[in-house]
C-alpha positions in Angstrom: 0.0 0.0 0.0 1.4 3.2 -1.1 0.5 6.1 1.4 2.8 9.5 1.4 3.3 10.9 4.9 0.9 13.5 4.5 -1.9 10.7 3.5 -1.5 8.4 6.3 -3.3 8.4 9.3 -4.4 5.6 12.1 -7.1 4.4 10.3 -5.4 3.6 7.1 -4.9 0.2 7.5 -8.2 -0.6 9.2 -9.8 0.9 6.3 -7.3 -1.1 3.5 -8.5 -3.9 5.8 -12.6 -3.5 5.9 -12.8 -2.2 1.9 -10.7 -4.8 0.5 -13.1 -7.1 1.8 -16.0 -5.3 0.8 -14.9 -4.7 -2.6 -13.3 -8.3 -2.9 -10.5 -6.7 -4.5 -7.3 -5.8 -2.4 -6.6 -1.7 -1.8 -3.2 -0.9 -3.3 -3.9 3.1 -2.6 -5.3 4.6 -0.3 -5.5 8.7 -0.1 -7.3 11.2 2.1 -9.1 13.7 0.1 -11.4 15.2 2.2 -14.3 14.9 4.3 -15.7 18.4 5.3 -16.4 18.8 9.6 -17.7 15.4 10.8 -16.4 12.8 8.7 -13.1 11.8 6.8 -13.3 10.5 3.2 -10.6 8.4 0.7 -9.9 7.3 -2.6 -9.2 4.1 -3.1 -7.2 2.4 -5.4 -7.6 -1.3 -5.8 -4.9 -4.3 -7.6 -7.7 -4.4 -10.6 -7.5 -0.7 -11.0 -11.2 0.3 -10.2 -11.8 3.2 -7.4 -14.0 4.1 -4.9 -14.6 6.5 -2.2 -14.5 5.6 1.6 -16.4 7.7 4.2 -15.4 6.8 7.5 -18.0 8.5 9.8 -17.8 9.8 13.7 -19.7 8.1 16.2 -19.9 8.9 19.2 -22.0 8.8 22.7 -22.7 12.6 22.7 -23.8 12.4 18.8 -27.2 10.8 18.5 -27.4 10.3 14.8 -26.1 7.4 13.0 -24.8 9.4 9.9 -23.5 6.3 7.7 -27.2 4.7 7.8 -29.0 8.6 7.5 -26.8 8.9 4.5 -26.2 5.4 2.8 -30.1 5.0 2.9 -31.3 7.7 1.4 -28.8 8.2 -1.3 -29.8 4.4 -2.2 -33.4 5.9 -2.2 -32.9 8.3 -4.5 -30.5 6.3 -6.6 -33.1 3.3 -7.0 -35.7 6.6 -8.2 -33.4 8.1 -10.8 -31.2 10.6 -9.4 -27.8 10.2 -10.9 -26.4 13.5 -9.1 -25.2 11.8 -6.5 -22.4 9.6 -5.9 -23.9 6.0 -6.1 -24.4 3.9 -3.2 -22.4 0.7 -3.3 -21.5 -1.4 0.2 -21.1 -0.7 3.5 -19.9 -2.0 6.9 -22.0 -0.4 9.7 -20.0 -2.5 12.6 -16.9 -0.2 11.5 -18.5 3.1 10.7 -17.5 3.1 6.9 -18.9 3.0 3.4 -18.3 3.1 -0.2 -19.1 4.8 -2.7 -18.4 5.9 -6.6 -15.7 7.6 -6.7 -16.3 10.8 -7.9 -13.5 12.8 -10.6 -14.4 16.3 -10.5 -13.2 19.8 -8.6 -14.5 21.7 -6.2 -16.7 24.7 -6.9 -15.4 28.3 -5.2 -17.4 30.9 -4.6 -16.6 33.0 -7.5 -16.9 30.2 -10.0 -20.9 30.1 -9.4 -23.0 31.2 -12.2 -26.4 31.0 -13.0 -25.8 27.7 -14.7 -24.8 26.7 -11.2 -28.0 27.9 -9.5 -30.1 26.1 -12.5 -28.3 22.7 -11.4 -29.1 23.2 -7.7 -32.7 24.3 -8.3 -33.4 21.5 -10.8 -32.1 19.1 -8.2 -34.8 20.2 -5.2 -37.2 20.2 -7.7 -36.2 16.6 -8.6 -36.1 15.4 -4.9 -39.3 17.1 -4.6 -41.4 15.1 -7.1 -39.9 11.7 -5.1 -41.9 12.2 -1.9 -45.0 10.4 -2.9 -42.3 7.2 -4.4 -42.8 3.9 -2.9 -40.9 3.7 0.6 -40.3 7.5 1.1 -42.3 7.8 4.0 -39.8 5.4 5.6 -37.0 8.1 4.7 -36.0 10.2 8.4 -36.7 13.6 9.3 -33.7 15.9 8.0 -31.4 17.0 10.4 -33.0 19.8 12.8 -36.8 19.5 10.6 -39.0 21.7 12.2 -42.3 22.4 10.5 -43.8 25.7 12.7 -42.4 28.5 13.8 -42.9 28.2 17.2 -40.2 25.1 17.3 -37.7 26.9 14.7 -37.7 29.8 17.8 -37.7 26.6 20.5 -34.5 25.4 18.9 -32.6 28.8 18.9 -33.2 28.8 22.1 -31.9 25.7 22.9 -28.9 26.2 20.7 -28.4 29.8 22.9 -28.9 28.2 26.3 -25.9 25.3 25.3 -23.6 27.9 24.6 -24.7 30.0 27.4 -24.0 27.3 30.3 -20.5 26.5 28.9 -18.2 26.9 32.4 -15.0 28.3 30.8 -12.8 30.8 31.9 -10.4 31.2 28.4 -10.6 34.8 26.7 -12.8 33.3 23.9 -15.4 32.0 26.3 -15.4 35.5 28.3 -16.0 37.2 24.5 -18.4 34.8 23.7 -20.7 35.3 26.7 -20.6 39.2 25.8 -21.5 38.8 22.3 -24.6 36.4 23.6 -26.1 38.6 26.3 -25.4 41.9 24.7 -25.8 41.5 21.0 -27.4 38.4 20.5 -30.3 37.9 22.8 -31.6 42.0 22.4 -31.6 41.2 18.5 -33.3 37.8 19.0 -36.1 38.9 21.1 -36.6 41.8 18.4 -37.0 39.7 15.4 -39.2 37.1 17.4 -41.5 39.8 18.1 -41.1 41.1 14.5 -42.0 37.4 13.0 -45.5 37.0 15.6 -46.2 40.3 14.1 -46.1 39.2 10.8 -47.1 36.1 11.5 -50.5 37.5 12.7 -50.8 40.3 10.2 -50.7 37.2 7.0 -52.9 35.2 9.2 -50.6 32.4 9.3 -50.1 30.1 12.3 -47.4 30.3 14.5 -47.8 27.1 16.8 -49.3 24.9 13.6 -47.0 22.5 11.6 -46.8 23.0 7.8 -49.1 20.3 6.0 -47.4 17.0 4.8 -48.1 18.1 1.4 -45.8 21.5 1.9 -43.3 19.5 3.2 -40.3 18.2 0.9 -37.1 16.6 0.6 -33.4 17.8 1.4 -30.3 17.2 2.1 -30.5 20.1 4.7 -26.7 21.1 4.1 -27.2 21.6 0.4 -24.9 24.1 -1.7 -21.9 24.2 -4.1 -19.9 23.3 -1.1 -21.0 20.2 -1.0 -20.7 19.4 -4.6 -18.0 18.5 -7.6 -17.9 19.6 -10.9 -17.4 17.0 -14.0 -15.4 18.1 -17.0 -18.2 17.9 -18.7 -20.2 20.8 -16.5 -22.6 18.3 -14.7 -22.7 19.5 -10.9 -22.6 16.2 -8.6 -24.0 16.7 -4.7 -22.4 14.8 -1.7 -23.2 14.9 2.0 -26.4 13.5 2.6 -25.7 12.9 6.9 -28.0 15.6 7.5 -30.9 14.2 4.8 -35.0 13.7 5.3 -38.1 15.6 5.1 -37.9 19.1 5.4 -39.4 22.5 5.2 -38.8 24.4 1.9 -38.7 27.3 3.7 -35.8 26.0 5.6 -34.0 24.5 2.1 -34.3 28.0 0.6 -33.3 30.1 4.0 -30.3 28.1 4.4 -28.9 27.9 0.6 -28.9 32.1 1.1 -27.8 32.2 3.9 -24.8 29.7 4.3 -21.5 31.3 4.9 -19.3 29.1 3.3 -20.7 29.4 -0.4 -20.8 33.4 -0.6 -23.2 33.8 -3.3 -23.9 37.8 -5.2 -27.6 39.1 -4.3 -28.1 38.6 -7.9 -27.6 34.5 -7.7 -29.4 34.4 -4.5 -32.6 36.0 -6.0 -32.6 34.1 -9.1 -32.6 30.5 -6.6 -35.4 32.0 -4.9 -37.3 32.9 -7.9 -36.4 29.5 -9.7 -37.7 27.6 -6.4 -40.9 29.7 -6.3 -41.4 28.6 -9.2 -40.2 25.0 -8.7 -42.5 25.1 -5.7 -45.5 27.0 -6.9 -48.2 24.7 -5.5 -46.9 24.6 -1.7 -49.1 27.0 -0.3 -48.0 30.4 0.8 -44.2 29.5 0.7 -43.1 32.7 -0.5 -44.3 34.8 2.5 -43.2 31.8 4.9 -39.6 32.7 3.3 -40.2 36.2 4.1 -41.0 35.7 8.0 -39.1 32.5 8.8 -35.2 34.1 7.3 -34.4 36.3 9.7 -34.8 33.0 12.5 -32.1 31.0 10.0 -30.2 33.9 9.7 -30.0 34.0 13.9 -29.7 30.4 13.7 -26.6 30.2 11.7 -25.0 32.9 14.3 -25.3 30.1 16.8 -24.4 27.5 14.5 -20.8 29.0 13.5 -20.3 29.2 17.3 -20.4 25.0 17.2 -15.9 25.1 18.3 -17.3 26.5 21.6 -19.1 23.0 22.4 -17.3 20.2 23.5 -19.0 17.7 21.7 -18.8 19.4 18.9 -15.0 20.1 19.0 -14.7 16.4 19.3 -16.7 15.7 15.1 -14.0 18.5 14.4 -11.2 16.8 16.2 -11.8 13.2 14.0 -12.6 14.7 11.0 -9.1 16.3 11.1 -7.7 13.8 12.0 -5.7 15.6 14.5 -6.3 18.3 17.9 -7.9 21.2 17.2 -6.2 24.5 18.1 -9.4 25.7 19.8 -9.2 29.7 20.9 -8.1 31.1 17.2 -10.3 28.9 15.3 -13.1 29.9 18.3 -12.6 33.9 17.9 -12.5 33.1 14.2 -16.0 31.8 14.1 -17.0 34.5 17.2 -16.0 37.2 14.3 -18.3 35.4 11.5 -21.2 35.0 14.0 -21.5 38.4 14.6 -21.0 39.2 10.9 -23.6 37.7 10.1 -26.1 39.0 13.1 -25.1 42.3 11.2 -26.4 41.2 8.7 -29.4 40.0 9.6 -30.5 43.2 11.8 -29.7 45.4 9.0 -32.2 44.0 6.3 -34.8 41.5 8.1 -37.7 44.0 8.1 -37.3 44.2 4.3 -36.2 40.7 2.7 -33.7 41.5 0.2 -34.0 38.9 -2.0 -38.0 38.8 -2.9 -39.7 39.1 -6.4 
């Protein structure tokens, strides 16, 4: 087995071990190329020449999901209906934590590479996964990670997500920061746009307690963008990461594609995916307006959620899919900085969506 210094890690030869016997084929190469935040993911090389990818996934007590079956399942759902934008399903060993998978050949997308050719390939893709959910055997498909179908529970989990990081016992500089950003800028701006949203709420006549009907409810990968996805030579977009897959709320899909930090998209992209899944999405009752009242809540949402190095438990997903110790307190006032970037944001155009019609 030929693996460079910078390739190797402790779970190289398990993993030569567990996929040359899934495969039946033995793994001459194996190389790390990547895994995101909570998993690590190789290409393998087998004596007959063919490749795959490995995903090795974390488990562990304090995380309750079990990723590998969330993910192998579904992508085998929606590779058994016709969606080839996906890396197919192939084997995997649940006792060890791994699967395989087609290995992909393509790049990465950056930011500044994403067009509205880009946008059109995303779009068409919800729209695809859309028109599964009445397939044989998708009601057995799981919630998506964090699915919450009123209002009222998208505000309950914020708050949840607030009080974890607020009961941290640390003393560190980063800690002490942290606690001043949540009690003096974060709570006064929560409890402002909660009371904005019940206004709105009540002024559309829409519920705030009710769930969305099963009929305005779709499917997602819930971390969906260009960066989780590869590029062919030939153009054709392929998404990967499906951990976090299940039925969703569109409202959520759309809220989060504009609003993730790590794909940086131009106003002018964002509002053409909005229009395009309007229009995707035209018969799902009064999405539009939903959009309108539940983005600001995403938007306070992902404040909390780039906070995730402050949690132990959290550190730990970051931790394996390193494959090494974090440094915490720079990558922690790092994320402190984009948290309350994007709070900015939010408070400065929530009252006036910037992205409708």
């Amino acid at each position: 087995m030929n693996i460079s210094s910078q390739e190797a890690d402790k779970d190289s030869s398990e993993i030569k071990s567990v996929c040359s016997r899934l495969v039946g084929s033995e793994v001459t190469y194996i190389q790390r190329i990547g895994g995101g935040r909570n998993s690590k993911v190789y290409k393998l090389t087998c004596e007959n020449d063919s490749q795959y990818a490995a995903k090795l996934y974390f488990r562990h007590k304090s995380d309750q999901r079990n990723r590998l079956v969330t993910e192998f399942s579904s992508l085998q759902f929606l590779w058994e209906n016709g969606v080839s934008q996906i890396p197919q399903p192939l084997v995997a060993d649940k006792d060890f934590g791994c699967a395989l998978y087609e290995y992909i050949e393509g790049s990465n997308i950056l930011p500044e590479e994403v067009t509205s050719n880009e946008i059109s390939q995303a779009v068409n893709f919800l729209i695809k996964l859309a028109e599964l959910k009445t397939r044989e055997n998708s009601h057995l498909l799981p919630l998506a990670s964090e699915a919450f179908f009123s209002v009222q529970a998208i505000i309950q989990n914020i708050e949840q997500r607030l009080s974890r990081l607020s009961t941290i016992p640390n003393s560190e500089t980063p800690y002490k920061a942290l606690a001043k950003f949540l009690t003096g800028e974060f709570q006064p701006a929560f409890h402002q746009i909660v009371n904005w949203c019940q206004t709105k709420l009540n002024q559309s006549q829409m519920s705030y307690r009710a769930e969305i009907e099963d009929r305005e409810k779709t499917l997602s990968p819930s971390d969906f963008g260009f960066h989780n996805a590869l590029r062919r030579a030939n153009g054709e977009i392929i998404f990967v990461d499906f951990e976090y897959f299940g039925w969703d709320d569109p409202a959520k899909t759309i809220s989060d594609f504009i609003l993730h930090p790590a794909m940086e998209l131009g106003d002018s992209l964002r509002q053409q995916f909005l229009g395009s899944m309007l229009r995707g999405f035209s018969d799902y009752g009064h999405l539009a307006k939903r959009v309108e009242i539940v983005y600001p809540l995403f938007g306070l949402k992902w404040c909390l959620i780039l906070l995730n190095e402050f949690v132990p438990q959290d550190l730990l997903r970051r931790g394996f899919a390193q494959g090494s110790e974090l440094d915490r307190s720079p990558l922690q006032i790092e994320q402190l900085a984009k948290a309350k970037l994007m709070l900015q944001k939010i408070l400065a155009n929530y009252e006036q969506f910037p992205y409708g019609r």
